[in-house]
N, C-alpha and C positions, 0 to 999 in steps of 0.2 A: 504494500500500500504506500502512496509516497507521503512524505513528507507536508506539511502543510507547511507552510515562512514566505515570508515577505521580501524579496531579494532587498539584503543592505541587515538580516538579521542574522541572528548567532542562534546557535546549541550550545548548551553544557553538555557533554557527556563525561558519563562515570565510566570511570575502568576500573576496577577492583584489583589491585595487585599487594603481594605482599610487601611489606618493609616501605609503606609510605612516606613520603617527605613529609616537612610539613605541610605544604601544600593539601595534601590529601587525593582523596580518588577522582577530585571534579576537574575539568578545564573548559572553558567556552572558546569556541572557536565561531568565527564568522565562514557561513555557507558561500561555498563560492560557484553553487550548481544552479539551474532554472528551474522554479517551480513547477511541480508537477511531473518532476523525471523521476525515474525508477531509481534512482543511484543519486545519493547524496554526497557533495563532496566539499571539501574544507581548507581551508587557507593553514598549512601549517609547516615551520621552519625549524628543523631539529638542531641544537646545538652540538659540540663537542665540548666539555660531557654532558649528558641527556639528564634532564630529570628523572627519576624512579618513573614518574609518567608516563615520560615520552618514549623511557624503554620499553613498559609494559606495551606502549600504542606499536611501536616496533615491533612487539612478537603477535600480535594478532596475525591469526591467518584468514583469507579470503571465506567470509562467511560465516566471520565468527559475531555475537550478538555484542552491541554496546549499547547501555541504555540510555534513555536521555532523559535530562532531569529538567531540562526549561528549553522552548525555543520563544525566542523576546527580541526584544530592543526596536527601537521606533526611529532608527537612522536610515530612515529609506527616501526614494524617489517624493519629490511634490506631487501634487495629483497634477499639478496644471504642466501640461509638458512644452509650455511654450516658455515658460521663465527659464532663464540661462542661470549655467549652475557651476560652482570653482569648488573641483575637488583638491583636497590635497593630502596628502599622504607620502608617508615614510616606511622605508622597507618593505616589512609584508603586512603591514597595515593598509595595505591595496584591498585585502581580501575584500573587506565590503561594498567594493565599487564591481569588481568581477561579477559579482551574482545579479549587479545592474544591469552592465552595461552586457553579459551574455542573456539575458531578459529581454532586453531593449531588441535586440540583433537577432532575437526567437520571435520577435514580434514583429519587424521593419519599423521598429519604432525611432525617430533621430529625434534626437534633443544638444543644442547648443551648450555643451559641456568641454570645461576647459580644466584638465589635472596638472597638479603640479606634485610632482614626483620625486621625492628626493631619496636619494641610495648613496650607499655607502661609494659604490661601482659601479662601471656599466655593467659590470658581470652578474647583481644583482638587482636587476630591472626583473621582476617578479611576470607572470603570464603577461610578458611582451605578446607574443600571439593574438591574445584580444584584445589587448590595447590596441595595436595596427588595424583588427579586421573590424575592431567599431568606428573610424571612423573618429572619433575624439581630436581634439586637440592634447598632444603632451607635451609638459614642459618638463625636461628632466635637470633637475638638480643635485650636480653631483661635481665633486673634485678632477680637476685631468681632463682626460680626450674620452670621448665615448666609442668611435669609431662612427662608422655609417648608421643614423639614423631613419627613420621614412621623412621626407621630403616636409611634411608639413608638423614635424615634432620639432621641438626649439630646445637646445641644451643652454646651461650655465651652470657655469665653473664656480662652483662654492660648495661651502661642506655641510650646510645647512640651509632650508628656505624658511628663512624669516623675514622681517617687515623689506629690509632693507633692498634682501632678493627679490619677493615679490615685487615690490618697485620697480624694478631695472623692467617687469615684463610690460610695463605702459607701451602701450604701438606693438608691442611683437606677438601679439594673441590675439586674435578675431573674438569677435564676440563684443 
């Protein structure tokens, strides 16, 4: 049965494993799949070294049950899809726009949306894939050369997007 959520919402899911952190069994993750699909799927970036967690999430194998303990949060689309919208986000804090902007692209839906991206690297530009096949404006913010971008994505060279960087984007972003 699928899922019910709002693209832009999250899951807790429990995994029950022994020798918890303190953390405990829970973690919310934001949905980064289309509503209504048979396979749910999640924004999730594993460190070196893992939490008790993230190893337990490691050893699940294909089919095995996770429960879920809330699906929430109210960081979604406007209803009105004609107001122009400034995403921004850092590392895989993307997750919540993916379950949008692959909604949006299930639907032929376009909305005047402009992200501002900021990564460690270009090596860590998170589901570049949908970013490009939505269509979006990106502006990536990150330290160094990126290499070849698509044509109508905008780099700048900082280690951070804060007020000063967003400023510089005045004239170089449609919308």
């Amino acid at each position: 049965k699928p899922a019910l959520f709002v693209p832009g919402q999250f899951m807790e899911l429990q995994i029950p494993h022994t020798q918890a952190d303190f953390r405990g069994i829970r973690r919310s993750f934001s949905i980064t799949s289309v509503p209504g699909a048979q396979q749910v799927s999640f924004g999730i970036k594993f460190y070196t070294p893992s939490s008790t967690y993230k190893n337990a999430m490691k050893q699940l194998t294909p089919g095995a049950e996770v429960a879920v303990s809330q699906c929430a949060g109210d960081f979604v689309l406007p209803n009105n899809s004609q107001e122009p919208l400034l995403f921004v986000a850092g590392g895989i804090g993307i997750t919540p726009f993916i379950s949008q902007l692959r909604t949006m692209m299930a639907h032929g839906e376009q909305r005047n949306i402009v992200l501002i991206y900021a990564v460690a690297s270009a090596t860590e530009i998170a589901y570049r894939e949908v970013l490009e096949a939505s269509g979006i404006q990106v502006v990536i913010v990150t330290p160094g050369t990126v290499g070849a971008l698509p044509a109508s994505w905008v780099h700048i060279d900082a280690a951070r997007a804060d007020g000063a960087v967003i400023g510089k984007l005045s004239g170089t972003v449609r919308g």
